[in-house]
N, C-alpha and C positions, 0 to 999 in steps of 0.2 A: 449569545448572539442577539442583536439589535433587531425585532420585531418590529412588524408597521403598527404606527402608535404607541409606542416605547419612546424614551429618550435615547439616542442614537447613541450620544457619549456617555452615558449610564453604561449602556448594555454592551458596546464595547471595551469599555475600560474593566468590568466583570469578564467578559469574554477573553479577554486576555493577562487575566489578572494571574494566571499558572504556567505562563510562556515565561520561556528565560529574559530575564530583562526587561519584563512589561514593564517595570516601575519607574525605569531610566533610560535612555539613549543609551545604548551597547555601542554610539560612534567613536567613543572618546574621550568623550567631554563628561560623562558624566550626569549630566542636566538631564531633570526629571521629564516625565514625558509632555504634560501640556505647556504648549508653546514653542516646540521643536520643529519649526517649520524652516528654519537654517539651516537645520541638519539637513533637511534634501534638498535643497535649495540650492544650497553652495556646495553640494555634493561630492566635486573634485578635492575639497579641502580637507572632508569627512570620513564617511564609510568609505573601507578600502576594498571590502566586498562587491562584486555584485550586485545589485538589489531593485526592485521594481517598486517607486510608489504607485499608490494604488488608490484610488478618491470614490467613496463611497457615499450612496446618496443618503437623505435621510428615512429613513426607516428601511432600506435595505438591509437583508441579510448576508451575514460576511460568509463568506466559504470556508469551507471549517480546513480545506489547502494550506490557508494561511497561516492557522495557529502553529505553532511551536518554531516559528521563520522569522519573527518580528522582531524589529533591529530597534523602531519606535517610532511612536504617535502623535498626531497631532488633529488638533479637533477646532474648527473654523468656519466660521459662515453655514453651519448645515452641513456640512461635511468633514467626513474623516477620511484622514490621510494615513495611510500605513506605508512603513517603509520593510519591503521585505525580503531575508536575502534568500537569494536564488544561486542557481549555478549555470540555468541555460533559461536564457529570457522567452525563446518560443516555446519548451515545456510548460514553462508557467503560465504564460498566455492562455493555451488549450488550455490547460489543467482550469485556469478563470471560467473559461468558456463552459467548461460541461457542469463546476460547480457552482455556478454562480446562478444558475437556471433561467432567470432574465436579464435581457438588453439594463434593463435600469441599473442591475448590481452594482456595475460595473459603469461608471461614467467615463472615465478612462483613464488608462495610464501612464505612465512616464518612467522610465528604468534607465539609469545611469551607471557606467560599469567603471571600472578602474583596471588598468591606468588611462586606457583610452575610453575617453566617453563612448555612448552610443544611446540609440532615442527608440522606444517601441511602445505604439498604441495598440493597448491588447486588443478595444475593439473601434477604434476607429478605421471610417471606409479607406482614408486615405493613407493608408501607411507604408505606399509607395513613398511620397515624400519623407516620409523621416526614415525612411533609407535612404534616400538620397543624399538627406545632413547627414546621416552617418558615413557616405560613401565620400563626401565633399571632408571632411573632418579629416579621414585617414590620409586623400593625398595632399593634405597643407598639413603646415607646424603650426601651431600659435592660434589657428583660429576660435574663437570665442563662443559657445552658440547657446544664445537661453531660450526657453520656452515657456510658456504660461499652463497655468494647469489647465484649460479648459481647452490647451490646443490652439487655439486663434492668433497670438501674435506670437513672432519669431523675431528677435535679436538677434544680427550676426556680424560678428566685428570679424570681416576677413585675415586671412595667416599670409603666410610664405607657401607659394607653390611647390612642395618637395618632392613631390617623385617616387621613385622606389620600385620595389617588388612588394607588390601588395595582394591581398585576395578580399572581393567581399562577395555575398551573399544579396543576391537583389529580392525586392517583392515580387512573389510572380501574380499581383494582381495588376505588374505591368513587365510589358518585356525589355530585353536587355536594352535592346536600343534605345527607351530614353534616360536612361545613363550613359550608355556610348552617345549619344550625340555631345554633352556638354564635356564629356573626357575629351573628344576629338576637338572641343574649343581652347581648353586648358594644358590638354599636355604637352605642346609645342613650347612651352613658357613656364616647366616643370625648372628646379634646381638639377637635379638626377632623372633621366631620363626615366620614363613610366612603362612599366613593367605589371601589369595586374589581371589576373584571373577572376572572371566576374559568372557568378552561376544563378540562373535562373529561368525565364522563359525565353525561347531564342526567334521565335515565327510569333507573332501574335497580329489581332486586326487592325488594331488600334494605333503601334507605334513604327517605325521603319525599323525591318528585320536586319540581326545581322550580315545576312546575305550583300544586301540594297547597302549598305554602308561601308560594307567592304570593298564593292565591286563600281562604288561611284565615288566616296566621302577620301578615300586616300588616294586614287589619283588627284584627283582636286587639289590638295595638302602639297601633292608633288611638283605642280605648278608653281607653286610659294617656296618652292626650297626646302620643301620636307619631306626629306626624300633619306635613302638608305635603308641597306640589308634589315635595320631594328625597326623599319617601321611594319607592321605586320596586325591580320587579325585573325587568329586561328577558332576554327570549332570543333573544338574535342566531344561535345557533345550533344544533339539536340533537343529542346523541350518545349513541349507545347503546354498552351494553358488548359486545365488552369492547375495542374500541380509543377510545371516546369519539369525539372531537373536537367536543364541542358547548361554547357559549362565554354566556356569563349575565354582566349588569350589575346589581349590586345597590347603592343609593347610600340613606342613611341620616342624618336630622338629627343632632341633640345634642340631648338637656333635661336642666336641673339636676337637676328630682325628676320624678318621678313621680306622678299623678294613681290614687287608690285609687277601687277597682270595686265594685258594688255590681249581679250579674251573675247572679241567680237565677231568671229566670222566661225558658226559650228560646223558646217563644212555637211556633204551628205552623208548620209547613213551606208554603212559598209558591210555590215556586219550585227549578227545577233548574237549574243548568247543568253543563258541562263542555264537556273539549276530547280530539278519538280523533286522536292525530296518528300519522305512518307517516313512516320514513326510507330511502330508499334499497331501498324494496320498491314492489309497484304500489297507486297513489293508491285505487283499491276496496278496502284494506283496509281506509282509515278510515273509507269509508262502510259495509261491513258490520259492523262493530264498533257503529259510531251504531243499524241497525235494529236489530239485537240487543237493544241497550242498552233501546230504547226500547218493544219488545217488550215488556218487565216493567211500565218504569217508570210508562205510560201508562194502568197499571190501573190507579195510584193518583192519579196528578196531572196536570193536562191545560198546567201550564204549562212543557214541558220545551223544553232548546234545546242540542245541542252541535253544539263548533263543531270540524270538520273543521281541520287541519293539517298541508298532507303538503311537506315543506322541501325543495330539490333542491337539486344540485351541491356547494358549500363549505358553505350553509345545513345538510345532510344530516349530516354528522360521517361517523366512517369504518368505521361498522357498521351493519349492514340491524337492524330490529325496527319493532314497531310498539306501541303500548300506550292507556289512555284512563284521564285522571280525573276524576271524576264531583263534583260539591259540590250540599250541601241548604242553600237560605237559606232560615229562618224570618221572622217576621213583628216580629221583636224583632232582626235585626241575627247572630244565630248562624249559623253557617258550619259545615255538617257535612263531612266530605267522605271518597272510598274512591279506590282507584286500584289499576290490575293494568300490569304489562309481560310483552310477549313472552319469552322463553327467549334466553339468550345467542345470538351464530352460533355454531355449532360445541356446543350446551351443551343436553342434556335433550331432550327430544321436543320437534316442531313443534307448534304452541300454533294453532287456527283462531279467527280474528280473534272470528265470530258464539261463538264458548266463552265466549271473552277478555270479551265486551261484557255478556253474560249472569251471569257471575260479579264485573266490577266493577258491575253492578247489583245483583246481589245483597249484594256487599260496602255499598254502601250503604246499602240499606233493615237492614243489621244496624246502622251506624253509628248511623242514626236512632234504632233500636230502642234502644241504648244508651244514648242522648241525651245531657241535656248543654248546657250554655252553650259550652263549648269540647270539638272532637273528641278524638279518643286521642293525635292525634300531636302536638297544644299543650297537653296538660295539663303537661305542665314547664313551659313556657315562660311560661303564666298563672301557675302558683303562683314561679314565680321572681322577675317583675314586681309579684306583689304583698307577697315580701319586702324587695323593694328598695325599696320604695311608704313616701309620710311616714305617719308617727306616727298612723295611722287607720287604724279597721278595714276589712276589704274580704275579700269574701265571692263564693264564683262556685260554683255550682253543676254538677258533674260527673259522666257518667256512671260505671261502675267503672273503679276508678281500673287501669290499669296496671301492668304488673312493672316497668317502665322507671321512671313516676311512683312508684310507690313507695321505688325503689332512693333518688332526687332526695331524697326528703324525707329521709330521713334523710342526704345530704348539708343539703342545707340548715340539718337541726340539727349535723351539724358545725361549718359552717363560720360560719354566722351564730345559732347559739343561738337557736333558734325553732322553734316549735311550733303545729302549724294543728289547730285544733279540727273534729274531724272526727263528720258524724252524719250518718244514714243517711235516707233515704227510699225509705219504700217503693213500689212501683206505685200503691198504692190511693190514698196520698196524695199521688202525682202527677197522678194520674187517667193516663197513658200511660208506655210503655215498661217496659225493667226498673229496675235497683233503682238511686237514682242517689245523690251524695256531697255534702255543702253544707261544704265549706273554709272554714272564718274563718280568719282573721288579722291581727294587727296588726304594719305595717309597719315595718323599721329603723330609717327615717327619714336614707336614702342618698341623698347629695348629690353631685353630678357637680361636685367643686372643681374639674376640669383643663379645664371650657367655659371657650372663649374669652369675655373677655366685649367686648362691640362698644357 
C-alpha cells in the first residue's frame, strides 16, 4: 500500500502485484497495465462488468476493499486510477467510506455499468446531479454523456426521447421533485409514453414536494392538451430526508403539438384544500398542524378541507418528519399553492407542528397575494409549454416573475430564439393583489416526430 512519502506508483503496482490480472487489463485487450487509461475511458466499448474507477491521491493509502477486484491500472499526473469490478455501486461507495479513513483517499469517483451506463461520486457533495444523468440517460436512446475525472466538465450529445416503463433510484440529498420537475418538461414529447417509478425523498425544504406538483403542475399540462386517464402521480410511499425511502409513480401520455393558452383572468379564490401528512412520528401531529392551519385560513374562507395522512411501517420511508401543503383553487380553474417541512432528523431545531400549520398558512395567503394564472413554482414550466406551443399566440398572466423564472427566460432565448413580450400590471388595474406580469408569445411550432403513430 502507497504511504505518504513513497512513490505512489511503486507502492501500488507491489500492492497489487497478487490480484488477478494486476499485470494486464482483464478488459479484453490484453494490454499491460501502464497506460490503460482507454479502457475506462471508453468504457461502453470495454469492461462488460460493473466497475467503479477510483482516482487516488498521491501518497494516499489504497483500501485494502479493493484488492483482489481489479480489472486494471493506470498511473498519470500524481495519480492513480483503479478500475474496479463491483456488483452494487452504493455498497462500494460506503465500503470507500469507512476504508478509506480520509476525505483525501478518495478524490473521487466514476463507475460505469454495462449495458446501460450510470455515473456515481463516491464522495462528491453533489451526487444529486449524476443521478440525474443517470435518470436523463434511461429515458432517451442514443444519448452520449462524458465526464472528466475531476468532475467539472460534462459533455452531453442529446438522444431520442423514448419513454418507457422505467424505475430509478434518486439521491436523497435532494427530493423527488427536482427530477419530477424536468420529467414533467420532457415527457409530453416522449416516443412511448412515460411510465416510471422514482424512489427517494418525497417532502423536503429545499425542492417543490410531490404533493405541490401534483396538485398544480398537471392541471396546468391539461390546459395544453395533456390530458387523460394515463396522465397521473401516484405515492406509494413517503420519505423524508435525510434517509428517503418514499417511492412515487408518475405515468404521462404523448401529444404531437401542443394546444396555445390564452390564461389571463385567475378568477377569485373558492376554495382550499390541502394534505398535513406525518411519518414515522405520532399521528396528532397532522391533526395539530390542520387546526393551526385552519386557525388563519378560516378568517377568510369558509370552504377549507385538509386532508390528514399519516403512512406507517414500509408506507413511512426511513426518516421521522412531518410537513403540510396547502393549494387555492379559484373560480377559473388557477391552482395557487404553499407548502412547509419539518427539519431533517438529526438537522436545526425541533419545528412544533401548530408553527409549521401557521406559517404554511401564511405562506399561502402571500401566494394568493402574488396571484397569478400559474403559482411561483410553474412559472417555467408555463412559459416553456407555451414555447413549444404551434405557431399562435398565447398569453398567461403571472404574478412577479421569479429569480429561477427569470434565469429560464433567457435560456429559452438561447436555446430557442425567442422573446415573450412582457407588461406590467398594476394593483389598481387588477383591482386585487400586487403587481402582476401578462407574458405573450408566439410559439415554435414543435412537433413530437418520435410519437408512435397507431
Amino acid at each position: 500500500m502507497p504511504r505518504a512519502g513513497s512513490n505512489p506508483a511503486a507502492g501500488l503496482r507491489g500492492s497489487l502485484a497478487d490480484s488477478p490480472g494486476a499485470g494486464s487489463c482483464l478488459c479484453g485487450s490484453g494490454s499491460p497495465v501502464p497506460g490503460r487509461r482507454a479502457c475506462w475511458l471508453s468504457g461502453r466499448r470495454c469492461c462488460r462488468a460493473p466497475r467503479v474507477v477510483v482516482c487516488f491521491s498521491v501518497g494516499a493509502q489504497v483500501p485494502t476493499a479493493l484488492v483482489g477486484q481489479v480489472l486494471c491500472v493506470d498511473f498519470c499526473l500524481g495519480f492513480a486510477q483503479i478500475v474496479v469490478k463491483v456488483k452494487e455501486v452504493k455498497s462500494v461507495c460506503s465500503s470507500f467510506l469507512k476504508t478509506s479513513g480520509t476525505a483525501d483517499a478518495l478524490e473521487g469517483s466514476l463507475a460505469w455499468g454495462a449495458p446501460s451506463p450510470f455515473l456515481c461520486w463516491a464522495l462528491a457533495p453533489q451526487n444529486f446531479e449524476a443521478s440525474f444523468i443517470r435518470l436523463i440517460d434511461k429515458v432517451t436512446n442514443g444519448s452520449r454523456i462524458e465526464i472528466n475525472q475531476t468532475g467539472t466538465t460534462l459533455y452531453y450529445q442529446p438522444g431520442l426521447l423514448y419513454g418507457g416503463s422505467l424505475e430509478h433510484d434518486c439521491s436523497p440529498s435532494r427530493s423527488i421533485g427536482y427530477y419530477l420537475e424536468s420529467l414533467l418538461c420532457l415527457a409530453p414529447f416522449m416516443k412511448h409514453p412515460l411510465k416510471i417509478v422514482l424512489r427517494g425523498v418525497t417532502n423536503d425544504q429545499v425542492d417543490p414536494s410531490v404533493d405541490v406538483l401534483k396538485a398544480t403542475a398537471l392541471p396546468l399540462l391539461k390546459k395544453f392538451g395533456i390530458d387523460g386517464e394515463s396522465l397521473e402521480i401516484k405515492i406509494n410511499r413517503r420519505g423524508m430526508p435525510p434517509k428517503g425511502g418514499g417511492e412515487i409513480l408518475f405515468a404521462c401520455p404523448v401529444r404531437k403539438v401542443l394546444q396555445p393558452i390564452q390564461f389571463t383572468d385567475p378568477g377569485k379564490i373558492k376554495r382550499i384544500r390541502g394534505t398535513a401528512y406525518s411519518v414515522r412520528v405520532s399521528p396528532q401531529m397532522a391533526n395539530r398542524m390542520v387546526e393551526s392551519a385552519r386557525s388563519i385560513l378560516n378568517k377568510f374562507l369558509p370552504d377549507i378541507y385538509i386532508y390528514t395522512d399519516h403512512m406507517k411501517g414500509v408506507s413511512s420511508g426511513k426518516s421521522p418528519g412531518f410537513g403540510m401543503c396547502l393549494t387555492a383553487e379559484t373560480i377559473n380553474g388557477t391552482i395557487l399553492s404553499a407548502e412547509l417541512a419539518s427539519n431533517p432528523q438529526g438537522q436545526g431545531a425541533a419545528v412544533l407542528p401548530e408553527e409549521l400549520g401557521q406559517n404554511c398558512a401564511k405562506l399561502l395567503l402571500e401566494e394568493v397575494y402574488r396571484g397569478g394564472c400559474v403559482d411561483s413554482t410553474n412559472q417555467s414550466l408555463a412559459l416553456l409549454l407555451m414555447t413549444l406551443g404551434q405557431r399562435d399566440v398565447s398569453k398567461v398572466l403571472l404574478g412577479p416573475l421569479s429569480p429561477y423564472t427569470i434565469e429560464f427566460l433567457r435560456h429559452l432565448r438561447s436555446f430557442f430564439q425567442i422573446m415573450f413580450k412582457i407588461e406590467t400590471k398594476t394593483p389598481e388595474e387588477e383591482h386585487m393583489g400586487g403587481e402582476k406580469v401578462l407574458m405573450t408569445c408566439v410559439g415554435i411550432g414543435f412537433s413530437n416526430l418520435s410519437k408512435t403513430i397507431r
